[in-house]
C-alpha positions in Angstrom: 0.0 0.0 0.0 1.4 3.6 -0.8 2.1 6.2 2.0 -0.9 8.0 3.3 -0.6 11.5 4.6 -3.6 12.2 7.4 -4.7 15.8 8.2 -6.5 16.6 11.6 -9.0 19.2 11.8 -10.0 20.7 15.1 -12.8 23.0 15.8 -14.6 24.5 19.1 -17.1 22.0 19.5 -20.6 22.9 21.6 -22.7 20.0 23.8 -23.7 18.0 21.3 -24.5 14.3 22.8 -25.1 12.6 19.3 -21.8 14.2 18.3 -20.2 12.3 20.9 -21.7 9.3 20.3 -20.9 9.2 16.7 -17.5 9.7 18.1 -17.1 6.7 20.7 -18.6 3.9 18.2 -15.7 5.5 15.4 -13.1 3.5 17.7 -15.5 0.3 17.9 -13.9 -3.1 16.2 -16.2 -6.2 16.3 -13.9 -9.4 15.1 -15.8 -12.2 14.0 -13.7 -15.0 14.3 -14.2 -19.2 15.8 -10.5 -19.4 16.5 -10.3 -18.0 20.4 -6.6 -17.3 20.8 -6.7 -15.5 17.4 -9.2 -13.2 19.0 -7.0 -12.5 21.5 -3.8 -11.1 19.7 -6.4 -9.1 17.6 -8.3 -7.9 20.5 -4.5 -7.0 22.6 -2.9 -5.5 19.2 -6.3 -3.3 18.2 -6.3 -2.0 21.9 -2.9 -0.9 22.1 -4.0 1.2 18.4 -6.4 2.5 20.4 -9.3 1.2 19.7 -12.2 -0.8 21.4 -12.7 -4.2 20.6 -15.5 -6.8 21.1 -15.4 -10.2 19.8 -18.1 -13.0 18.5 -17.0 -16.5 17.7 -19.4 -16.8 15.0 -21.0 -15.1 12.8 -24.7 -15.9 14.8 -23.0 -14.2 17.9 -21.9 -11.9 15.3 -25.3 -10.4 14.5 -26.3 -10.5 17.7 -23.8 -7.6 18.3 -24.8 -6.5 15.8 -28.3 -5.5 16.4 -27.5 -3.9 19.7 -24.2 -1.6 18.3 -22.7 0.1 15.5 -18.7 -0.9 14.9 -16.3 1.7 13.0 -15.0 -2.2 11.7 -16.0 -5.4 11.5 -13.3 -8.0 11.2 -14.7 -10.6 9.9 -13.0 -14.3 9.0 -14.9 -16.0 5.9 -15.0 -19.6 7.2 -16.5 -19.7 10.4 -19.3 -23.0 12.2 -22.8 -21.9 12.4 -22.5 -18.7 10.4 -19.8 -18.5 7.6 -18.2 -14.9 7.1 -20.2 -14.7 3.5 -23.7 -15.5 5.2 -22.9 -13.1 8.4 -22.5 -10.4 5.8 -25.9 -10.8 3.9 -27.4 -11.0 7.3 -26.0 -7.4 8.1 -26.6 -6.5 5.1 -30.1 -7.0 5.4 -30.1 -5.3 9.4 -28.1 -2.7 9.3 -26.6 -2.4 5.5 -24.4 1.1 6.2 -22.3 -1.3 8.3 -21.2 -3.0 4.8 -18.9 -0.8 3.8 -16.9 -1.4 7.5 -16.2 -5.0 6.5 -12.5 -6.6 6.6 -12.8 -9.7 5.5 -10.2 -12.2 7.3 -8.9 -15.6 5.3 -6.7 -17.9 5.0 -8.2 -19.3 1.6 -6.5 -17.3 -1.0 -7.2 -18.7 -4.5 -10.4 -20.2 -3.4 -13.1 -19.6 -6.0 -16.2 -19.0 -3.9 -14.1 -16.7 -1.5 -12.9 -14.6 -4.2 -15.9 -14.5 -5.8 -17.5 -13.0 -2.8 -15.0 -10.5 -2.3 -15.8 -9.3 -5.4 -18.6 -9.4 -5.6 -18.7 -7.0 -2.2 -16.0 -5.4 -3.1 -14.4 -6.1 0.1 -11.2 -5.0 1.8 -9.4 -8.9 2.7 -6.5 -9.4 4.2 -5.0 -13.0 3.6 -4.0 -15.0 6.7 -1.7 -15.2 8.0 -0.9 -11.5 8.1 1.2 -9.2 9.8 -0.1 -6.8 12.3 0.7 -3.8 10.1 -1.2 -5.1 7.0 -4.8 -5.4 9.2 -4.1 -1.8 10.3 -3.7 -0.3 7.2 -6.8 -2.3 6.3 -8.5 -1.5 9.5 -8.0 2.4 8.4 -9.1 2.3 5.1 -12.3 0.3 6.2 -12.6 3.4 8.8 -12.4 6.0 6.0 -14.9 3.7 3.4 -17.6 3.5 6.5 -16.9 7.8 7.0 -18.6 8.1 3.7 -21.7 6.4 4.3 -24.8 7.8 5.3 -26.7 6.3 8.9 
């Protein structure tokens, strides 16, 4: 990935609680993922970046989060029991479809058709497993900016 240059506004801001709120859930990661110690680095690495992180160890879990939050991110693996990574996002999509464009699909099954196709399909942001850390935060950014320019 190239270099990116980030420029940080500040204004005088006035009491505005939905401001703020909008403003906690822009640090909010949910990682869907069945593999528990995988969780963990995630959840240790994301927090030390900053950010808040809750976790679901499939994707049925998954959209129960779902339906009580909003996530900057959703770091999601594609194969997955009970709820594969492809099936979690149609479900979201049909919930809560702004969240769509948050997605960072997790997988360690480059080259397989029906993955890629998805992708695709999505247009998804993947990164391939296994990764390192700096990869997932680059991708973990850009899903940040993508979800900015939705509408809620």
């Amino acid at each position: 990935m190239s270099n990116t240059h980030f420029t940080a506004y500040t204004q005088e801001k006035t009491h505005d609680l939905d401001e703020n709120a909008r403003l906690d859930a822009v640090k909010k990661i949910l990682v869907v993922d069945d593999d528990p110690a995988f969780v963990e680095i995630l959840q240790v690495f994301l927090e030390s970046c900053g950010y808040q992180v809750e976790s679901a160890l499939d994707g049925v879990l998954g959209i129960k989060k779902i339906m009580v939050h909003d996530y900057a991110v959703i770091l999601c693996d594609m194969v997955m029991p009970n709820l594969a990574g492809d099936m979690f996002y149609m479900a979201v999509e049909r919930v809560k479809p702004h969240l769509c464009r948050r997605f960072v699909f997790m997988t360690g099954y480059q080259g397989d058709a029906k993955v890629d196709a998805f992708i695709r399909r999505v247009r998804g942001l993947v990164v391939w497993k296994p990764f390192e850390m700096h990869i997932l935060l680059e991708a973990v950014q850009a899903a940040e900016r993508k979800g900015d320019h939705t509408t809620s």
